[in-house]
N, C-alpha and C positions, 0 to 999 in steps of 0.2 A: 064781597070779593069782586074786584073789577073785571071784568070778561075783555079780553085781549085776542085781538081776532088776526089771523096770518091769509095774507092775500099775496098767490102767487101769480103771476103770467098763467096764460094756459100753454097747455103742451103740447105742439104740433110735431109729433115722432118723427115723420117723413124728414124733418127741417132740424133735426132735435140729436144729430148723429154724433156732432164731440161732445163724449161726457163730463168735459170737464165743468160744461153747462148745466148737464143735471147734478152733480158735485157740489156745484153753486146753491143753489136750490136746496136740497136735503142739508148741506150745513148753516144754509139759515134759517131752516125750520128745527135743524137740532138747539141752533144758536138761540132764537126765542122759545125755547121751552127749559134750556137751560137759566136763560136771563130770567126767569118767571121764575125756578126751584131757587135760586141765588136769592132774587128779593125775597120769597118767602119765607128764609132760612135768615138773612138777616132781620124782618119785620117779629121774628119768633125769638130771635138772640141767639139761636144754635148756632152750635160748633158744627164746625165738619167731620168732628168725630162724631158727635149726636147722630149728626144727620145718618152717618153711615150704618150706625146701631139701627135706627128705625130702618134703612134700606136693608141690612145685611152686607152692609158694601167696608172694606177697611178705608180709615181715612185719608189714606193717598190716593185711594181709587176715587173717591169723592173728588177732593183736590183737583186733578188731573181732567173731571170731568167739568168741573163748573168751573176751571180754566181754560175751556174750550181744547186743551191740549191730547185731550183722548178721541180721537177721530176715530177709532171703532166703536163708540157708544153706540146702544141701537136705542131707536125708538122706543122698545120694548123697554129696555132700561128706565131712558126717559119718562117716558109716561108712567112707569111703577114708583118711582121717587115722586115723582106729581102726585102720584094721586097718596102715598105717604103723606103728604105735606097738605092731604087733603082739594086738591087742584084738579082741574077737570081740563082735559087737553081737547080742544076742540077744532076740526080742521077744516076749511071753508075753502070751495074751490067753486071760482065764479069764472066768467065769460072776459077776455080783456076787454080790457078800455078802447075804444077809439080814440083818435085824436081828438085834440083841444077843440 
């Protein structure tokens, strides 16, 4: 299994007041964990009904999630279909980069 690692900026709260910044942020940490259940759902052949049977989840709700189009998905979700599909969600939060 490839390990897939997410690196975000750090977060200076003070600096960090329009949410639509941290918005940004959490749907692209939804966004790769979803892109990760997706490849591992087609690398298996599963349906999206499959998949939802192993979740508990009906297969619209699946649908809707792994087309990014369910913007209430929580993490918790996420990370339980992961780790269904056997996936280990791992979250890495480092120092930014300086310049070039």
């Amino acid at each position: 299994m490839r390990k897939q690692e997410i690196e975000l900026d750090s977060v200076n709260y003070s600096h960090y007041c329009e949410e639509r910044y941290l918005e940004q942020d959490i749907n692209q940490l939804k966004q790769t964990i979803i892109d990760a259940i997706s490849t591992e759902v087609e690398n298996r052949g599963l349906s999206q009904a499959q998949l939802g049977e192993l979740c508990g989840l009906e297969r619209i709700a699946v649908n809707k999630i792994l087309r990014g189009t369910e913007r209430s998905v929580s993490f918790q979700k996420l990370i339980a279909m992961a780790n269904v599909l056997d996936l280990k969600v791992d979250l890495k939060v480092s120092k930014k980069r300086s310049g070039p």
